[in-house]
C-alpha positions as CSV (number, residue, x, y, z in Angstrom):
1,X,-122.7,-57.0,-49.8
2,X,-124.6,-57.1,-46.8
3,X,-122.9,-53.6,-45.7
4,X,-123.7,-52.0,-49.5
5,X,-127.8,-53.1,-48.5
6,X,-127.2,-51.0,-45.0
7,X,-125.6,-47.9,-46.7
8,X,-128.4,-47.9,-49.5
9,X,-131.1,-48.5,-46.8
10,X,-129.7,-45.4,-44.7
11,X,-129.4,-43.2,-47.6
12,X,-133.1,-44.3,-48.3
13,X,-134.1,-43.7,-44.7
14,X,-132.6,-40.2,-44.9
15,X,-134.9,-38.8,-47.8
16,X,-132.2,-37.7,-50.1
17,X,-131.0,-34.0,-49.8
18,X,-130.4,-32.8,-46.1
19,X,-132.2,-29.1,-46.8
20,X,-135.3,-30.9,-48.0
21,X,-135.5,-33.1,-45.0
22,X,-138.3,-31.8,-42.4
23,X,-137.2,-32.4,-39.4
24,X,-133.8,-30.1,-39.5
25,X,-135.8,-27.5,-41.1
26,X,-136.7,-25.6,-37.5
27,X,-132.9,-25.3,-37.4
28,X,-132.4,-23.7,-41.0
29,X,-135.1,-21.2,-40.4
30,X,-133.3,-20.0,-36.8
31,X,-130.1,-19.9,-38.8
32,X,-131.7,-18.3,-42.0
33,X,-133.7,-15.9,-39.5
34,X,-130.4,-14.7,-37.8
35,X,-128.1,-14.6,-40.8
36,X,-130.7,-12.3,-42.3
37,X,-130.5,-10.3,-39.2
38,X,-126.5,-9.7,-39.1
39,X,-126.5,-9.4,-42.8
40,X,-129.2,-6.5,-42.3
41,X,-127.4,-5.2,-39.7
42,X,-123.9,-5.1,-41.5
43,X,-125.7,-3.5,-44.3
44,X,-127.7,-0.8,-42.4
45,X,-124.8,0.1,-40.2
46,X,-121.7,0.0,-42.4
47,X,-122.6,-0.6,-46.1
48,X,-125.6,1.8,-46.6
49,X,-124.5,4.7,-44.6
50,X,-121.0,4.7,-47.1
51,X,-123.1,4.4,-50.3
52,X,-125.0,7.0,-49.5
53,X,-122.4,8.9,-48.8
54,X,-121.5,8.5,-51.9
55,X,-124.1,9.1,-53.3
56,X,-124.4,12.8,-51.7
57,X,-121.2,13.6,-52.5
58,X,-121.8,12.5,-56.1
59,X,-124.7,14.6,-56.2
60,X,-122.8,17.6,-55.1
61,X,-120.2,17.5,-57.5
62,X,-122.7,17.0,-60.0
63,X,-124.9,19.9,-58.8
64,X,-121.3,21.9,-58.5
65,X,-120.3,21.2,-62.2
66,X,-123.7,22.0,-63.5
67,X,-123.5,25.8,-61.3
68,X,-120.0,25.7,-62.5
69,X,-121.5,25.1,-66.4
70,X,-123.6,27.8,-66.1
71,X,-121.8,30.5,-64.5
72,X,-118.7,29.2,-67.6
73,X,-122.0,29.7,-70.2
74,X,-123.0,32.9,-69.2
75,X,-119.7,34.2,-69.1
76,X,-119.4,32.6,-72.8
77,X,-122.5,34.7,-74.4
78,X,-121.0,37.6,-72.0
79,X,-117.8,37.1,-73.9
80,X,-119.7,36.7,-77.2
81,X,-121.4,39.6,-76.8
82,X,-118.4,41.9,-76.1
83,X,-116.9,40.5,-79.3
84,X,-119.4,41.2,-81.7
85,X,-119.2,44.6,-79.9
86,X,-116.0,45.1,-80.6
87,X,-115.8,43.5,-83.7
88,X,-118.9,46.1,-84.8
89,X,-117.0,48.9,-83.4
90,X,-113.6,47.9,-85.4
91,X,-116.0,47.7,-88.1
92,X,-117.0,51.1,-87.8
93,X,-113.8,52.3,-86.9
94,X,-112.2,50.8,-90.4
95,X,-114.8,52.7,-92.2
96,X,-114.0,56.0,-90.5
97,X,-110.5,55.0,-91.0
98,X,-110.9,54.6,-94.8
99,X,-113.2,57.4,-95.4
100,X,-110.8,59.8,-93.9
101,X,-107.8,58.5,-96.2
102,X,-110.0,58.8,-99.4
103,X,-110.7,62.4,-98.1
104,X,-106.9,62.8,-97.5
105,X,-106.1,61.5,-100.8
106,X,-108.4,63.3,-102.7
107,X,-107.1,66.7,-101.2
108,X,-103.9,66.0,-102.3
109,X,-104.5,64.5,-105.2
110,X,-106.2,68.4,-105.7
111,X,-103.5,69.6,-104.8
112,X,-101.0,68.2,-106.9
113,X,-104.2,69.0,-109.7
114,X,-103.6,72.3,-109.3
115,X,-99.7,72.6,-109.1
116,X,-99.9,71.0,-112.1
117,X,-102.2,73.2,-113.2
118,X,-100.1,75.9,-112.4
119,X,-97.3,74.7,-113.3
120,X,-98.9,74.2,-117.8
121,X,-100.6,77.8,-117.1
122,X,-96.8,78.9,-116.1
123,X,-94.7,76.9,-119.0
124,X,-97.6,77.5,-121.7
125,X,-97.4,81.6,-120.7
126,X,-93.4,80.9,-120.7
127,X,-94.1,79.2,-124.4
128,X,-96.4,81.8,-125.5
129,X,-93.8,84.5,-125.0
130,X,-91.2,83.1,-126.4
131,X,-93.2,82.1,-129.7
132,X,-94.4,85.7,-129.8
133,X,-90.6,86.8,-129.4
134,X,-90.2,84.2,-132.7
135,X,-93.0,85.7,-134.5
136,X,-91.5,88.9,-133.8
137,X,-87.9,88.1,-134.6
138,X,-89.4,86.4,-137.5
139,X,-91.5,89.2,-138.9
140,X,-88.8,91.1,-138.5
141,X,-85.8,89.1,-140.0
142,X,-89.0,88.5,-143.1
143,X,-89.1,92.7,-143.4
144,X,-85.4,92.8,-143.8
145,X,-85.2,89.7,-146.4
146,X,-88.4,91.3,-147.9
147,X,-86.0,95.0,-148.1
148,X,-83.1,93.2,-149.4
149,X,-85.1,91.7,-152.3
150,X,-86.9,94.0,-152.9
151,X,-83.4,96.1,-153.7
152,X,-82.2,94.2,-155.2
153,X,-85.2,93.5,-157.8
154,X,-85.2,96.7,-158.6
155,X,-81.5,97.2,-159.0
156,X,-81.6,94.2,-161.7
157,X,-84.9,95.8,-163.3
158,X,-82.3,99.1,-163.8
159,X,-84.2,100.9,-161.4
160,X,-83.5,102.8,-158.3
161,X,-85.3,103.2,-154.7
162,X,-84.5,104.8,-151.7
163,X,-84.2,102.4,-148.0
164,X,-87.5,105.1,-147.2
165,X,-89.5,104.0,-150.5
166,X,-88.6,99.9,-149.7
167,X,-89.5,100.5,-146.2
168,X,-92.8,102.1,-146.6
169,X,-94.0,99.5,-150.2
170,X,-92.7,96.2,-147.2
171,X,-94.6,98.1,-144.3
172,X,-97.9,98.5,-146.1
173,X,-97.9,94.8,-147.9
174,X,-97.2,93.0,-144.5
175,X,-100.2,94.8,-143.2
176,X,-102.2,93.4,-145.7
């Protein structure tokens, strides 16, 4: 017991936590002063210099990759701007394309119009000939049935005509 009294009396004496203790703090400020110091000097001479390094080179890229943005969008609308060219002169070139096959097409389609024009004049002059050759073969073969009857009417009325008579009484009624 008598040694548990001395411990709690020195514990006492001390004033509880060593940091809070005045009479050590002289020391703690000498060591707080030059731990500062080296970690100042560790930072200024090793730390800082590589961050900002880093830093620069950071910046650069970034400043490269925003030239490099640029130079890519310009040559965008640059590329843009030669396709809507182009696409404007296929445009145009489709129309002239088109307009020259419907002029194409129409001058052979008026050329096939007239062959085939020619071609009805041709078979309807062929078809008028040989309907006029009918008409005349017809008029004809009707003058010679018209003869024969007419003979032979006036055989079985008991009368008698000359081929000259029949001729001339057919000639004058197919006039008219």
């Amino acid at each position: 017991m008598a040694t548990e009294t001395t411990t709690g009396a020195a514990e006492a004496s001390s004033g509880g936590m060593p940091q809070l203790d005045f009479s050590t703090w002289g020391n703690q400020i000498f060591w707080l002063v030059l731990a500062l110091i080296a970690i100042y000097m560790i930072l200024s001479r090793v730390a800082l210099p590589r961050i900002a390094a880093i830093l620069a080179e950071r910046q650069g890229t970034i400043s490269n990759d925003i030239a490099a943005a640029e130079d890519l969008k310009s040559k965008a609308a640059e590329a843009e701007a030669a396709y809507d060219k182009a696409l404007v002169d296929a445009r145009a070139e489709a129309q002239n394309i088109i307009a020259k096959s419907k002029a194409d097409m129409q001058a052979d389609l008026d050329k096939a119009i007239a062959k085939a024009d020619d071609q009805i004049a041709a078979k309807s002059a062929e078809s008028e000939k040989a309907i006029s050759e009918i008409r005349a073969g017809a008029l004809e073969n009707v003058k010679a049935v018209a003869k024969d009857t007419v003979k032979e009417i006036v055989a079985a009325m008991g009368g008698k005509a000359d081929a000259k008579t029949i001729t001339a009484a057919v000639t004058s009624r197919m006039k008219g």
